[in-house]
Every structure is written in C-alpha cells, then in structure tokens.
C-alpha positions as CSV (number, residue, x, y, z in Angstrom):
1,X,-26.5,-41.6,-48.2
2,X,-29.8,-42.8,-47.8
3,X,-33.2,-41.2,-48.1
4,X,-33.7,-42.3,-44.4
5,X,-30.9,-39.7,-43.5
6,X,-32.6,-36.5,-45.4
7,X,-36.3,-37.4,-45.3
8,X,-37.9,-34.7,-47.4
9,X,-40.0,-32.4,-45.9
10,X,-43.9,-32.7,-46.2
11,X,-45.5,-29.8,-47.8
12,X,-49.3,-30.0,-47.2
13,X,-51.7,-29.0,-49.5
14,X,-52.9,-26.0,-47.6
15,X,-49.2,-24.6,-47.2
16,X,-48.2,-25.0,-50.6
17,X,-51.4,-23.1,-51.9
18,X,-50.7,-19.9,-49.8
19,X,-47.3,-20.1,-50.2
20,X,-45.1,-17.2,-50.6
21,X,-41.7,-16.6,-52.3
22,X,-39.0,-15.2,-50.4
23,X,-37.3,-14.9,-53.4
24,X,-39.9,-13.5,-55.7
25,X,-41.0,-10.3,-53.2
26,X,-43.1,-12.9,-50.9
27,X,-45.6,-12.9,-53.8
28,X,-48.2,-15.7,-53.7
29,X,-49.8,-17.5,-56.4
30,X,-52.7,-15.9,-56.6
31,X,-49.9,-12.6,-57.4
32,X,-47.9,-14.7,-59.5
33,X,-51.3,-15.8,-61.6
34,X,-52.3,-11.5,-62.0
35,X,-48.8,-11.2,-62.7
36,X,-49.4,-14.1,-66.3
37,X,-52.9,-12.6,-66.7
38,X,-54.3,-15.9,-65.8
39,X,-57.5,-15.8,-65.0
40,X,-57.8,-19.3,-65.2
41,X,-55.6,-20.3,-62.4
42,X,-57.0,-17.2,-60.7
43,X,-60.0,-18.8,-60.5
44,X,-58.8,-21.6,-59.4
45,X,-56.7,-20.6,-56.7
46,X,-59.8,-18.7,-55.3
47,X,-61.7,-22.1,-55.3
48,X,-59.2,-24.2,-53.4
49,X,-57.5,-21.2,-51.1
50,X,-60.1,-19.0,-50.2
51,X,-63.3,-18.3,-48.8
52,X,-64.8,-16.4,-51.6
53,X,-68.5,-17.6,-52.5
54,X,-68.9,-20.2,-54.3
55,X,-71.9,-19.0,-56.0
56,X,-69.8,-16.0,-57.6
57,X,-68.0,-18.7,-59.4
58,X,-68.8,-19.1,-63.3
59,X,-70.0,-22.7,-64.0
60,X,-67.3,-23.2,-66.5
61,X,-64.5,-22.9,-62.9
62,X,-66.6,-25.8,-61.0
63,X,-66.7,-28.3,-64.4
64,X,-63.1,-28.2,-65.2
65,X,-62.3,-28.7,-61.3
66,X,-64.4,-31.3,-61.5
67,X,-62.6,-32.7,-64.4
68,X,-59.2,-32.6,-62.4
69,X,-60.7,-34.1,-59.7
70,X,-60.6,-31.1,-57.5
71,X,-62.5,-29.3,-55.1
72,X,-62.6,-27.0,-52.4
73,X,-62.2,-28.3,-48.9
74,X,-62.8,-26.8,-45.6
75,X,-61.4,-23.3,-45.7
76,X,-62.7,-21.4,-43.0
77,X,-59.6,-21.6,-40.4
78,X,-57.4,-21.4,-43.3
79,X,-55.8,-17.8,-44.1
80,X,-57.9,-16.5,-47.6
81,X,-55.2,-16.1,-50.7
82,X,-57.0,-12.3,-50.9
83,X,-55.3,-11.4,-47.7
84,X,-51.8,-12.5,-48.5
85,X,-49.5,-9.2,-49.6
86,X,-46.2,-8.9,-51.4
87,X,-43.4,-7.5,-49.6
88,X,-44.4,-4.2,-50.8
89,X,-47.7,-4.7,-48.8
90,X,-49.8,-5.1,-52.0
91,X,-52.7,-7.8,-52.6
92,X,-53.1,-9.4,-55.7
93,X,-55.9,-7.2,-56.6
94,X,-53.1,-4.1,-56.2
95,X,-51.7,-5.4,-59.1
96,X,-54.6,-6.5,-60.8
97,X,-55.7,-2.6,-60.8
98,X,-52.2,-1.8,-62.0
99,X,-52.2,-4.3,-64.8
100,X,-55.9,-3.5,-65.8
101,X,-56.5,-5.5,-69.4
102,X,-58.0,-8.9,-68.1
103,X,-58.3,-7.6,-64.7
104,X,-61.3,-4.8,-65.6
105,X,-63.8,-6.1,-63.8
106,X,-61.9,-8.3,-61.0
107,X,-61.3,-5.3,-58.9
108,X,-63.2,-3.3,-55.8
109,X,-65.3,-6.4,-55.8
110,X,-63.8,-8.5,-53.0
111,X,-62.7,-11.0,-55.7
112,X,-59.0,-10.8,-55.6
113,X,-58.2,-8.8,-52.3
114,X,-60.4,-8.8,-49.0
C-alpha cells in the first residue's frame, strides 16, 4: 500500500498546541508541563498558546524562543491553554496549587488559569 492510499492527517500547529489527551484525563500540555514541574515549557506554552501579556514574560522566555526560532503568532481567536480543563474540570493552575513547590507564585495570578 501506498502513502497515496492513507495520506496522514495534518495536524496544525494551533491544534497540536491545545491539544488534549483522551487517554491521559483530556489533560493538555500546559497540565502535562505542571504535572513535570517545568516551568520552562510552561512558559513556553504560554507564549505560543495563549493570550497572556507579553510584558509579564521574563526576558530570559523571549531570548531562548528567539534562539529556537519561535514566536508567538496571532492568538486572539485562538482558545487560551489557561482555559483548557482536565476531565476532572481542573485548569492547570488547579494542579499547580495542588503541587505547590515551583508553582508558589504561579497561582491566583491569571498566569496559568484564566
């Protein structure tokens, strides 16, 4: 069989930022990156998949997406990361609270949840 017969799918950018497992408790990335204690790809889920201000973002999150080559497009009709909940209806910044450690200070802020 060909390639031609199956084409794979196309996953846009956009999609595959705010997706969710059905497998892992519809959790998204930004859960999955509170769940590691990553701040680092935290931060840099917040830069490409949602509408949080740029100008709350350290300088050390816009140099190393510069260094990949990344950088936030147009987000504003896209749905924000922060709203996306787990199939136990909690945000990332739920579990963030529950996790505490690295998260002190990410919380109640509209950083992780909106």
């Amino acid at each position: 069989m060909s390639t031609t017969d199956h084409p794979e799918k196309e996953v846009g950018i956009d999609r595959m930022l705010r997706y969710q497992d059905p497998i892992g408790d519809m959790q998204s990335g930004l859960h999955a990156a509170v769940h590691a204690q990553s701040r680092e790809v935290a931060w840099l889920l917040l830069l490409l998949a949602s509408n949080y201000p740029l100008l709350d973002f350290p300088t050390q999150v816009f140099q190393e997406a510069e260094a990949m080559g990344i950088m936030r497009g147009l987000t504003e009709d896209k749905i924000d990361i922060r709203s996306l909940r787990d199939a136990n209806g909690r945000t990332a910044e739920d579990i963030a609270r529950e996790i505490g450690g690295v998260w002190v200070g990410w919380t109640d802020n509209n950083r992780l949840a909106i």
